[in-house]
C-alpha positions in Angstrom: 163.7 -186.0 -39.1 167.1 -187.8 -40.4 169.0 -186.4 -43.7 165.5 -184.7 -44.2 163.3 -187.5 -44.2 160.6 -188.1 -41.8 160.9 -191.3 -40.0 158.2 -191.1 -37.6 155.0 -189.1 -35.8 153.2 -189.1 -32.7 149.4 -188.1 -33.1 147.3 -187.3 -30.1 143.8 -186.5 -29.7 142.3 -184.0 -27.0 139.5 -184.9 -24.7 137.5 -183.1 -21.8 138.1 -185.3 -18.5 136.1 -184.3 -15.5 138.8 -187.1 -14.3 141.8 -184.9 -14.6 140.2 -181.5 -13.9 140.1 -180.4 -17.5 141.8 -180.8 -21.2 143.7 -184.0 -21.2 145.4 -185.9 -24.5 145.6 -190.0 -25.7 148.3 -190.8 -27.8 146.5 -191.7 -30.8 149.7 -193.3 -32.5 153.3 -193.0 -32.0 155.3 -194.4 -35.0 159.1 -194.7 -35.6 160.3 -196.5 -39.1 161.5 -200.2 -37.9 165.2 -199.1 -39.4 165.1 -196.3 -37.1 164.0 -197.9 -33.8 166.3 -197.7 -30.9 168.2 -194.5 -31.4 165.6 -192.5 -29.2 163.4 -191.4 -31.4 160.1 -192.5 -29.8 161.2 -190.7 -26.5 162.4 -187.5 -27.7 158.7 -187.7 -29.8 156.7 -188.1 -26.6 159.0 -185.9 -24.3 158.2 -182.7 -27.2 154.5 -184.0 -27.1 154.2 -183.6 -23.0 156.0 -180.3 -23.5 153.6 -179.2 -25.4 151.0 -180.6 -24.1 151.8 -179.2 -20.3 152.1 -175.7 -22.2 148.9 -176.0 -23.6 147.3 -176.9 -19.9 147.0 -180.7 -20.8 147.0 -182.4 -17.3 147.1 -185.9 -18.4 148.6 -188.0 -21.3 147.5 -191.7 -22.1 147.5 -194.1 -24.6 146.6 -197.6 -25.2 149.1 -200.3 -25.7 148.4 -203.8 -26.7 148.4 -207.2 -24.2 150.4 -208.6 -26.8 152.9 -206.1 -26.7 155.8 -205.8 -24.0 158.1 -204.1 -25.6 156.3 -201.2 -26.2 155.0 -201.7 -22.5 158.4 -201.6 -21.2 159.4 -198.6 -23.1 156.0 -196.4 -22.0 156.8 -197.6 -18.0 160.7 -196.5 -19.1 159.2 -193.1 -20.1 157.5 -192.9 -16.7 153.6 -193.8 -17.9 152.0 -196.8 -15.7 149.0 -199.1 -16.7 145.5 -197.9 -14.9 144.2 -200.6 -12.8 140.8 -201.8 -12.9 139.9 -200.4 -16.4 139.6 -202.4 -19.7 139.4 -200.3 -23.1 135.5 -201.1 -24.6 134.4 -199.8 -28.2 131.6 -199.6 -30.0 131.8 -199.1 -33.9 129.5 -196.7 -35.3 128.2 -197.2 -38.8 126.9 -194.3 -40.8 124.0 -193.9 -43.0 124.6 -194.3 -46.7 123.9 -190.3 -47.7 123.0 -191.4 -51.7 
């Protein structure tokens, strides 16, 4: 918040992970207003979300950052979060039947 506006949001989304030994969480999206970048924003976002998230018995948090995108790479290895090796992220897009 700033004068009582919100100026950005982290959303996460919670998963099972037999990888991690139980509830884990991805940072879904993490979103500061461009006028508002670089004032710490971002990281006092994410250190309230793995707060919370460790309180809530989270054991792991990731996320997904783009190849094309080293600035918010540098900032996530700043905040102590490390790229897994050997994985590349693979989707599938589900469609949905027409209910009419």
């Amino acid at each position: 918040m700033h004068a009582g506006l919100a100026v950005g949001y982290l959303l996460c989304a919670f998963v099972y992970s037999f990888e991690h030994g139980g509830l884990m969480a991805e940072v879904d999206e993490l979103f500061v207003q461009p006028e508002y970048r670089r004032r710490g924003l971002g990281q006092t976002l994410l250190s309230a979300a793995r707060t919370g998230l460790t309180a809530g018995g989270c054991g792991a948090l990731q996320m997904q950052v783009a190849d094309d995108n080293p600035g918010a790479q540098d900032f996530y290895a700043r905040l102590g979060f490390r790229q897994k090796s050997g994985y590349r992220l693979w989707v599938a897009t589900l469609q949905t039947e027409d209910a009419g």
